[in-house]
C-alpha positions in Angstrom: -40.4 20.8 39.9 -38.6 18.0 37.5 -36.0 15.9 39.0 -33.4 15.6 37.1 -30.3 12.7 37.3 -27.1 12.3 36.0 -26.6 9.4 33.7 -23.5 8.3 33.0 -22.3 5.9 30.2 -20.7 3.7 32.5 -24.1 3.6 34.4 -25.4 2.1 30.9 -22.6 0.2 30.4 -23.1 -2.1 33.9 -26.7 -2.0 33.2 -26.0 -3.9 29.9 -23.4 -6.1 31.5 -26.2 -7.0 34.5 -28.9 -7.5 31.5 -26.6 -10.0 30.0 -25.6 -11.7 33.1 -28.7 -12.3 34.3 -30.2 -13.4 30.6 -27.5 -16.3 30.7 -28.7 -17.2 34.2 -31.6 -17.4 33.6 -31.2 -19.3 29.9 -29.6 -21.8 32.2 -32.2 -22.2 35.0 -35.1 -22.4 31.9 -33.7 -24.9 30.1 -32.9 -27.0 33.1 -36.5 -26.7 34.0 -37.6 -27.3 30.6 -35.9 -31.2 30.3 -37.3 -31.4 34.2 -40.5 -30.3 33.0 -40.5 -32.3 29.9 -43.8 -35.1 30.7 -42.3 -38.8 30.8 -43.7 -41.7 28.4 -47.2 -41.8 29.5 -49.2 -45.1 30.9 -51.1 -47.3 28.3 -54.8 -45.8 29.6 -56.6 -42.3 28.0 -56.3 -40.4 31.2 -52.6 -40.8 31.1 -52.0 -39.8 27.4 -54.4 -36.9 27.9 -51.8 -35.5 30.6 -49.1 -35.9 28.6 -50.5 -34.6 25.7 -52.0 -31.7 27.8 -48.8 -31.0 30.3 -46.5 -30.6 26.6 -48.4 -28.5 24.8 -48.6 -26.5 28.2 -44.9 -26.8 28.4 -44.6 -25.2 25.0 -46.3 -22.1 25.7 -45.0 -21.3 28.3 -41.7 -21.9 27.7 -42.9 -19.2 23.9 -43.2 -16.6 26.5 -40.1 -17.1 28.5 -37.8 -17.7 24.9 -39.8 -13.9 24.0 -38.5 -12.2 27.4 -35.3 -13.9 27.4 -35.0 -12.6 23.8 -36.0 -9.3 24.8 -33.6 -8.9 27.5 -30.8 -10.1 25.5 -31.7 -7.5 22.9 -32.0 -4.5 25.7 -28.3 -5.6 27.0 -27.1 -5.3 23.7 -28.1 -2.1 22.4 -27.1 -0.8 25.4 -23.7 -0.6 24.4 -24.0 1.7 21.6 -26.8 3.7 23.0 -24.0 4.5 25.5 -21.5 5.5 22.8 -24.2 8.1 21.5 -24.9 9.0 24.8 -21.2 10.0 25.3 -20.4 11.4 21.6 -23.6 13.5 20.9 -25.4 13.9 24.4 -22.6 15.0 26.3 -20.7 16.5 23.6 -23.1 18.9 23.0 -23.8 19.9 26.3 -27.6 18.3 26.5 -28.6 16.5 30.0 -31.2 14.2 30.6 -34.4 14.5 32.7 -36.8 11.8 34.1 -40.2 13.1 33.4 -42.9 11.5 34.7 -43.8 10.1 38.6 -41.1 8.8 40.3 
């Protein structure tokens, strides 16, 4: 038997305002963590450039992937807003419901 749940567009409206809080939380914390992480002037020898040179270009990849899912968060809180408008003017209007599918 499907279960079924009632959405409501306030539901997606707090879910979009959570999605944006925590994307600016988040923003914060990462870019703290990026000037912390940020490798100091290195010594004069090789094995101390190396590091540096290594521990920055680490620094940028990782810090690709967290710009991406920050990025996609901020796009998800966005949209949303007007997903909940439709929701409300041709969902509910209409008389349709919506059903989870799947394994819950």
């Amino acid at each position: 038997m499907p279960k079924t749940t009632t959405v409501s567009t306030d539901h997606l409206l707090a879910v979009s305002g959570m999605m944006s809080g925590n994307h600016t939380a988040i923003t914060a914390l990462v870019s703290a963590a990026a000037t912390a992480a940020s490798p100091g002037r290195a010594a004069l020898d090789d094995a101390s450039a190396l590091g540096a040179t290594l521990f920055k270009a680490y620094t940028k990849v990782f810090l690709h992937g967290t710009e991406t899912g920050l990025s996609n968060l901020l796009d998800g809180a966005e949209v949303l807003v007007p997903v909940s408008s439709d929701y409300r003017d041709i969902d509910i209007a209409d008389g349709q419901a919506v059903r989870a599918s799947g394994s819950f």
